[in-house]
TORKOL-4160 file (C-alpha; in steps of 0.2 Angstrom, whole numbers, padded with zeros to 4 digits, m for minus):
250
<pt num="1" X="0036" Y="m0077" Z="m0058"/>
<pt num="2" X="0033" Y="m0058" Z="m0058"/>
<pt num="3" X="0012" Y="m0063" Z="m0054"/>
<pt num="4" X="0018" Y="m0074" Z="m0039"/>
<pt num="5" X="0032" Y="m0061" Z="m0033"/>
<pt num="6" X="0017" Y="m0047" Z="m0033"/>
<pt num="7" X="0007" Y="m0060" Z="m0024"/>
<pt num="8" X="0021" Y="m0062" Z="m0011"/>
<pt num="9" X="0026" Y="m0045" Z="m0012"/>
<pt num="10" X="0006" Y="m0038" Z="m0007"/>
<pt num="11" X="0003" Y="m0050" Z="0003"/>
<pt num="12" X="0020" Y="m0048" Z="0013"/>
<pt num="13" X="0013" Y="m0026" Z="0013"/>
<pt num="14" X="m0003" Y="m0031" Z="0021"/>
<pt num="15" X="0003" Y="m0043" Z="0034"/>
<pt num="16" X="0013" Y="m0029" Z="0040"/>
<pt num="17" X="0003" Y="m0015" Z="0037"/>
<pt num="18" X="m0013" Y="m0023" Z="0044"/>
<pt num="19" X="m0005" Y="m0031" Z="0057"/>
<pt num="20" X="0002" Y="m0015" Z="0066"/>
<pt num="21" X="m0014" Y="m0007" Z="0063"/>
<pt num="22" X="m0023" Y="m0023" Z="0074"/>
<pt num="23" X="m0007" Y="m0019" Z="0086"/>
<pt num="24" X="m0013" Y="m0002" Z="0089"/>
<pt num="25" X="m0031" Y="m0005" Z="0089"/>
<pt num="26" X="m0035" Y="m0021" Z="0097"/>
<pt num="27" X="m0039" Y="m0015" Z="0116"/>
<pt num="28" X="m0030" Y="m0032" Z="0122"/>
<pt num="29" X="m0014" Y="m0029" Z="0114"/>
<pt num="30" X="0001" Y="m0026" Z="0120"/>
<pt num="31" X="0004" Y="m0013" Z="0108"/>
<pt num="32" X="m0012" Y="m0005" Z="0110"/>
<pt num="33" X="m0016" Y="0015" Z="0109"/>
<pt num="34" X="0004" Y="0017" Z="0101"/>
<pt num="35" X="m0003" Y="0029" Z="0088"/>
<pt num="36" X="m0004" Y="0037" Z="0072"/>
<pt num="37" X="0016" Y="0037" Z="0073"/>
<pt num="38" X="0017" Y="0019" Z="0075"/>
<pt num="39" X="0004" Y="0015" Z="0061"/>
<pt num="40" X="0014" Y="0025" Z="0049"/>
<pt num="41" X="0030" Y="0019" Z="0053"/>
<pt num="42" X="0024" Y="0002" Z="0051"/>
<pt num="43" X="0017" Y="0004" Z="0036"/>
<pt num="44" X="0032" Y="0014" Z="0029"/>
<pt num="45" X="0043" Y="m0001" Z="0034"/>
<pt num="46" X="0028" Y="m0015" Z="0026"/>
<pt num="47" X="0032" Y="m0007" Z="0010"/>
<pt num="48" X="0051" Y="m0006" Z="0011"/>
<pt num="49" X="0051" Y="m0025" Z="0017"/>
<pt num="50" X="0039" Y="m0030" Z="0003"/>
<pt num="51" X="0049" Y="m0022" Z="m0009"/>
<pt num="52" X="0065" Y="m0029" Z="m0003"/>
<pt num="53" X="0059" Y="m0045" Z="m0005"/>
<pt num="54" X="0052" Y="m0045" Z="m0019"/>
<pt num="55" X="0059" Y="m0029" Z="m0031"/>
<pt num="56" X="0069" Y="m0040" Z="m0043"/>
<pt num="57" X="0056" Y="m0051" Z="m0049"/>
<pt num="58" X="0043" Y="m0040" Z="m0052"/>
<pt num="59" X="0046" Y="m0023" Z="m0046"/>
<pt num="60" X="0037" Y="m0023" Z="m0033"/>
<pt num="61" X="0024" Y="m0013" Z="m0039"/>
<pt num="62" X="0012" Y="m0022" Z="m0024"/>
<pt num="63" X="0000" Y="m0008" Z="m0028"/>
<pt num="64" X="m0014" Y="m0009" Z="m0044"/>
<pt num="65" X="m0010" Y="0011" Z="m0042"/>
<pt num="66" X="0008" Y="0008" Z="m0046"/>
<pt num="67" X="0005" Y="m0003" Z="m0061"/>
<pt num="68" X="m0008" Y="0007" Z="m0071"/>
<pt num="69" X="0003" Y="0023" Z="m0069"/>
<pt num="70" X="0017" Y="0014" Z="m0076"/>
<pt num="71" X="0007" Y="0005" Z="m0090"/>
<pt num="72" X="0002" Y="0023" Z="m0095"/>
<pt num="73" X="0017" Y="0030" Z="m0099"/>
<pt num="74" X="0025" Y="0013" Z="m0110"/>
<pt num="75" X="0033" Y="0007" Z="m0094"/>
<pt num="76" X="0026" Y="m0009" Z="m0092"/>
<pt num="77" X="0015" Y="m0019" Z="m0106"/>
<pt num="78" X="m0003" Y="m0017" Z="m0104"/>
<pt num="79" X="m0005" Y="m0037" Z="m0106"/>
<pt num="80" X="0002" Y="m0039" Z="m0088"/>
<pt num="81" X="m0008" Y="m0028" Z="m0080"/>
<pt num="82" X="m0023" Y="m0037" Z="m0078"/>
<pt num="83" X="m0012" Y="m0052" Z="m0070"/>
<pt num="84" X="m0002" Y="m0038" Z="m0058"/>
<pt num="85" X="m0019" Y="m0033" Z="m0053"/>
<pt num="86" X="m0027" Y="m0052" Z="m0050"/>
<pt num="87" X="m0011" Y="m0055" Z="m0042"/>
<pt num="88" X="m0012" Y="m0039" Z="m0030"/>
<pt num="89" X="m0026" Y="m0040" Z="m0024"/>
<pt num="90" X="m0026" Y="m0059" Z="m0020"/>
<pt num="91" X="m0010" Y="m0056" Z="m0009"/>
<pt num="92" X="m0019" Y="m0041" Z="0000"/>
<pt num="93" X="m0034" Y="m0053" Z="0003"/>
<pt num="94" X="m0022" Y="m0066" Z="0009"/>
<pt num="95" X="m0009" Y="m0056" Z="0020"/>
<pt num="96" X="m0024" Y="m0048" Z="0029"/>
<pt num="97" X="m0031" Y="m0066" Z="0033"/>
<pt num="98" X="m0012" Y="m0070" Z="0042"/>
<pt num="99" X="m0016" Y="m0055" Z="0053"/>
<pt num="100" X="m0034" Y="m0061" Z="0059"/>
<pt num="101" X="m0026" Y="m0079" Z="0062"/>
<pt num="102" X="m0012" Y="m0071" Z="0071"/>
<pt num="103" X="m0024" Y="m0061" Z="0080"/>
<pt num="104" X="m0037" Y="m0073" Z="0083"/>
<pt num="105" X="m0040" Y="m0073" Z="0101"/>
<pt num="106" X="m0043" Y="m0053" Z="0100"/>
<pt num="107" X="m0058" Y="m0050" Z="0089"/>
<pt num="108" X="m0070" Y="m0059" Z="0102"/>
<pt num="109" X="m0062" Y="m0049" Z="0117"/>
<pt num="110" X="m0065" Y="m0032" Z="0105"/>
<pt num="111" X="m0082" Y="m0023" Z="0105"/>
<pt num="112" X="m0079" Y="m0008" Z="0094"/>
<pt num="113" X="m0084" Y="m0014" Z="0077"/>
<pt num="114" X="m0076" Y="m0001" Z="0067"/>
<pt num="115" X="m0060" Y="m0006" Z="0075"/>
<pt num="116" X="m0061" Y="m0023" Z="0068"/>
<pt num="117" X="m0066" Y="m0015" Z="0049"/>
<pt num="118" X="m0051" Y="m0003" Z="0053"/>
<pt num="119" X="m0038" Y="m0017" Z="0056"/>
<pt num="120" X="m0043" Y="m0022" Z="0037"/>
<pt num="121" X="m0050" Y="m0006" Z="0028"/>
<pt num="122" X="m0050" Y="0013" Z="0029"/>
<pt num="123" X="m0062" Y="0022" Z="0035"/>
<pt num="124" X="m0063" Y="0044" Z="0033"/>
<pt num="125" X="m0063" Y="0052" Z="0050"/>
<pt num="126" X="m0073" Y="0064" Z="0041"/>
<pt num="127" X="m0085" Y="0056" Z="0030"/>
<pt num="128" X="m0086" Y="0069" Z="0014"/>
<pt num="129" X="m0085" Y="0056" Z="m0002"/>
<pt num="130" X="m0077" Y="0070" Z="m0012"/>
<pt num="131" X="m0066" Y="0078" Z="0000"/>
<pt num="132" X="m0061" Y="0059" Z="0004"/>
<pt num="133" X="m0056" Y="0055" Z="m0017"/>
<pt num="134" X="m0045" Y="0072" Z="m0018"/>
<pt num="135" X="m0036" Y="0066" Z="m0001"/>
<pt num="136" X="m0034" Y="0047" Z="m0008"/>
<pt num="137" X="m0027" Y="0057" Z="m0029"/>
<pt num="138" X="m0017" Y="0067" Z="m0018"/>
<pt num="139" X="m0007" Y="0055" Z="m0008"/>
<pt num="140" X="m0007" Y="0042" Z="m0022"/>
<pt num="141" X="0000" Y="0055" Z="m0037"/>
<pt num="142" X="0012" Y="0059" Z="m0024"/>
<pt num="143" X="0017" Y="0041" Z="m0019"/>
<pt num="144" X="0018" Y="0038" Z="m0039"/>
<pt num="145" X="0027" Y="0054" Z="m0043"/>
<pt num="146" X="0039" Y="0050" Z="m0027"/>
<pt num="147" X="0041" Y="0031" Z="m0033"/>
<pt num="148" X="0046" Y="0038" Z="m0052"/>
<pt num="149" X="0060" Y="0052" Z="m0043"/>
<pt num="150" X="0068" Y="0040" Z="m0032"/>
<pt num="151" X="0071" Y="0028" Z="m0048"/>
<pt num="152" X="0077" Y="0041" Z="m0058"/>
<pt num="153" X="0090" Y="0044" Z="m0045"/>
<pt num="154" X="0094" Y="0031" Z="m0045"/>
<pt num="155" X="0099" Y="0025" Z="m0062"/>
<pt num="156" X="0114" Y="0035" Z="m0065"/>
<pt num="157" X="0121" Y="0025" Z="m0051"/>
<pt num="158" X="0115" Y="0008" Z="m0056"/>
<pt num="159" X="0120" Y="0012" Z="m0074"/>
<pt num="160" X="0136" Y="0011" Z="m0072"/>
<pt num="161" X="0140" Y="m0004" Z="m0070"/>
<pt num="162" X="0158" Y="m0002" Z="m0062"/>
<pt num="163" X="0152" Y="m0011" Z="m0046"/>
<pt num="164" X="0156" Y="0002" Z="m0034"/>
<pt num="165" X="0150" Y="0005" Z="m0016"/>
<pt num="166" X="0139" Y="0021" Z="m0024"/>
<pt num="167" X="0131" Y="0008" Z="m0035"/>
<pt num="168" X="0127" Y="m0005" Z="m0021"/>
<pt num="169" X="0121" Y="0011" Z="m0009"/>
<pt num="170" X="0109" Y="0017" Z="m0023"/>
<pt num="171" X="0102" Y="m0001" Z="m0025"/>
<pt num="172" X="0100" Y="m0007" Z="m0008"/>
<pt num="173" X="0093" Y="0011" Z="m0001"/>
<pt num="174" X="0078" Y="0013" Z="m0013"/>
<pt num="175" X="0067" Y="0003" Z="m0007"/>
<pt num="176" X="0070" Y="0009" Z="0009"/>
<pt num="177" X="0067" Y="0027" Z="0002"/>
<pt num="178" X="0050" Y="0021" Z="m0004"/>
<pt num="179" X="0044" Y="0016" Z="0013"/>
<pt num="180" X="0049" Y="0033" Z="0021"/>
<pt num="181" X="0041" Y="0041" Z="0006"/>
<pt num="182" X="0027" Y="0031" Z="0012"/>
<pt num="183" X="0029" Y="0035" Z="0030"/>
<pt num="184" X="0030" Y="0055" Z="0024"/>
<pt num="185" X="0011" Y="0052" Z="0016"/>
<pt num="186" X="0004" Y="0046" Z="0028"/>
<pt num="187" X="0010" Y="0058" Z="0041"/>
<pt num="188" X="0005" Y="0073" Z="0032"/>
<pt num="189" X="m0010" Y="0064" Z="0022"/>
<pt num="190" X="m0016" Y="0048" Z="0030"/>
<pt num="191" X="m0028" Y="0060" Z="0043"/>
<pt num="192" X="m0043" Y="0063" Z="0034"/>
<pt num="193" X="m0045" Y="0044" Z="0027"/>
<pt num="194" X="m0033" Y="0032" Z="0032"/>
<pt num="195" X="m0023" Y="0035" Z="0016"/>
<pt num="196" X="m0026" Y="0018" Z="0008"/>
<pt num="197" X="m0017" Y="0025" Z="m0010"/>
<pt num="198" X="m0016" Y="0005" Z="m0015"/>
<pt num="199" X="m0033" Y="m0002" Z="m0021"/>
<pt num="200" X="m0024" Y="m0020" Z="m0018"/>
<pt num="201" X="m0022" Y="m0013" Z="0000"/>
<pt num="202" X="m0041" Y="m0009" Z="0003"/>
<pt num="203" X="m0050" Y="m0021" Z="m0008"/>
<pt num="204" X="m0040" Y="m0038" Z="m0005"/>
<pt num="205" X="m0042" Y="m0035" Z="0016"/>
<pt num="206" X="m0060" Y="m0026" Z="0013"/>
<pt num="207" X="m0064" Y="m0045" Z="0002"/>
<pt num="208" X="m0056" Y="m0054" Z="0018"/>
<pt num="209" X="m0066" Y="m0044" Z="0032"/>
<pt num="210" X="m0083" Y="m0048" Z="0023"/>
<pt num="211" X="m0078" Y="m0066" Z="0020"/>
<pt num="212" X="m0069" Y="m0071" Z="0038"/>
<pt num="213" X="m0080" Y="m0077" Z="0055"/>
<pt num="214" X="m0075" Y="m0061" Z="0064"/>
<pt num="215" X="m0086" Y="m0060" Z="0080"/>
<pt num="216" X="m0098" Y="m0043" Z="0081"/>
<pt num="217" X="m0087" Y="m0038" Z="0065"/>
<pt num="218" X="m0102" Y="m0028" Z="0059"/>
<pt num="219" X="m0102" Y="m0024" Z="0041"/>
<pt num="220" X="m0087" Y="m0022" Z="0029"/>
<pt num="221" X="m0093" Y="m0004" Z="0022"/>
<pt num="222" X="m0094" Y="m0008" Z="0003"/>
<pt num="223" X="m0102" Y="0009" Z="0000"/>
<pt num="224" X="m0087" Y="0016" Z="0002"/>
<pt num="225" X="m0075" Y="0004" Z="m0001"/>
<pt num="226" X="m0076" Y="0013" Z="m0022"/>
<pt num="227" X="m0066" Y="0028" Z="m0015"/>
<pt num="228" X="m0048" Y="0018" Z="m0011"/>
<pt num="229" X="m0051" Y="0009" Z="m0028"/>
<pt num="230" X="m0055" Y="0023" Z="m0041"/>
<pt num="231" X="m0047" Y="0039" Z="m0031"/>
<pt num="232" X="m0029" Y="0028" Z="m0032"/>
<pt num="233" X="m0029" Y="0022" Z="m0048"/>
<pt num="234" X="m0031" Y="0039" Z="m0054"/>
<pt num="235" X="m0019" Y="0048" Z="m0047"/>
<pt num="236" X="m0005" Y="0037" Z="m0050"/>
<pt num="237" X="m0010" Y="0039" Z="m0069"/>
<pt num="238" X="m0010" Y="0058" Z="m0064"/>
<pt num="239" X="0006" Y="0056" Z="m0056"/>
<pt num="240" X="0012" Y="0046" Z="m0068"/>
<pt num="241" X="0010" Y="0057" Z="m0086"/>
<pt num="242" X="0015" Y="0074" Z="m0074"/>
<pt num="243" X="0032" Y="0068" Z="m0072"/>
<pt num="244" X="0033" Y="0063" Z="m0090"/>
<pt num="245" X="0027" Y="0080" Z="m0097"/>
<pt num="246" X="0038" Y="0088" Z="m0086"/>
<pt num="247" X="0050" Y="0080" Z="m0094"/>
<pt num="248" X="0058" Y="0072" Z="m0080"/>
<pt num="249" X="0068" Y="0055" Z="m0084"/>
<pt num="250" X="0059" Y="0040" Z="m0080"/>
């Protein structure tokens, strides 16, 4: 079950993530040229939905990121984490695909190829490999670190077990916390590359791009494509053992 719900869960944070991305950038859409503020708050609001939907059954990690941080500090078993990440990464792929379908008549009536790749996969504005992996450990550690807070606040509430209103609020508005923490990011950090912080994010939808008959899609970038992979993955482990030797409850 907790393989499937991260599945679900991905696969739902792609679809909308990617698909407010094809909104914006898609020259034939109606909602075409509505912006940075638009992609964030779309994403933002993918990962609240995602997590939403799918947080009791898995987590809702919905991010490879997410699970090795935790996995680090003793907070999920290392056996699941290959699974989480097969899982992951499978939904990005697959979320990614019901947004070119959903777009389908577009890509023909789109010439900018880097557009197309952009619907699926970051791309730096500035293209400085190191510059773009301190943006990605940046924005990740702070997704991760974010993500550990929010819980943490929210256990006292949950841990009473009283049934009040306070512990209903702290439930029900976390996830939603999570996707303004993620609209924060990449407000302040998605500029320089797109702020992929979720391998699952970049790889399952790069995976897609390469694979899909996308007319003049051009290629799918794979030279890069290491940097939202690697860059993530560490800083959520960063993220991860700072809030624990901070001493900060988990």
């Amino acid at each position: 079950m907790v393989y499937l719900a991260e599945f679900v869960g991905t696969a739902i944070l792609t679809l909308l993530g990617c698909g407010v991305v094809a909104g914006v950038t898609l020259p034939r859409s109606k909602a075409a040229g509505g912006g940075w503020i638009v992609v964030t708050f779309g994403w933002g609001l993918a990962v609240a939905m995602a997590v939403y939907t799918v947080g009791q059954y898995s987590g809702a990690h919905i991010n490879p990121a997410v699970t090795l941080g935790m996995a680090s500090i003793g907070e999920l078993p290392w056996s699941l984490v290959p699974g989480y990440f097969a899982a992951q990464i499978a939904g990005g792929c697959f979320g990614s695909v019901v947004v070119y379908l959903s777009y389908l008549p577009h890509w023909r009536d789109t010439d900018d190829a880097g557009a197309k790749l952009g619907v699926f996969s970051t791309i730096p504005a500035v293209r400085s490999i190191p510059a773009n992996f301190i943006t990605e450990v940046v924005g990740t550690f702070m997704l991760i670190f974010g993500i550990l807070g929010i819980n943490a606040n929210m256990n006292p509430l949950g841990a009473s077990g009283d049934g009040t209103l306070a512990d209903l609020f702290g439930t029900g508005v976390a996830p939603l916390l999570v996707g303004f923490l993620v609209l924060a990011i990449g407000l302040s950090l998605g500029g320089p590359t797109g702020y992929a912080i979720n391998p699952a994010r970049d790889l399952g939808p790069r995976i897609a791009h390469q694979l899909l008959p996308i007319p003049g899609k051009g290629g799918s970038d794979w030279s890069y494509a290491w940097v939202p992979i690697v860059a993530p993955l560490l800083g959520g482990v960063l993220a991860a053992q700072t809030f624990v030797l901070l001493g900060f409850a988990v």
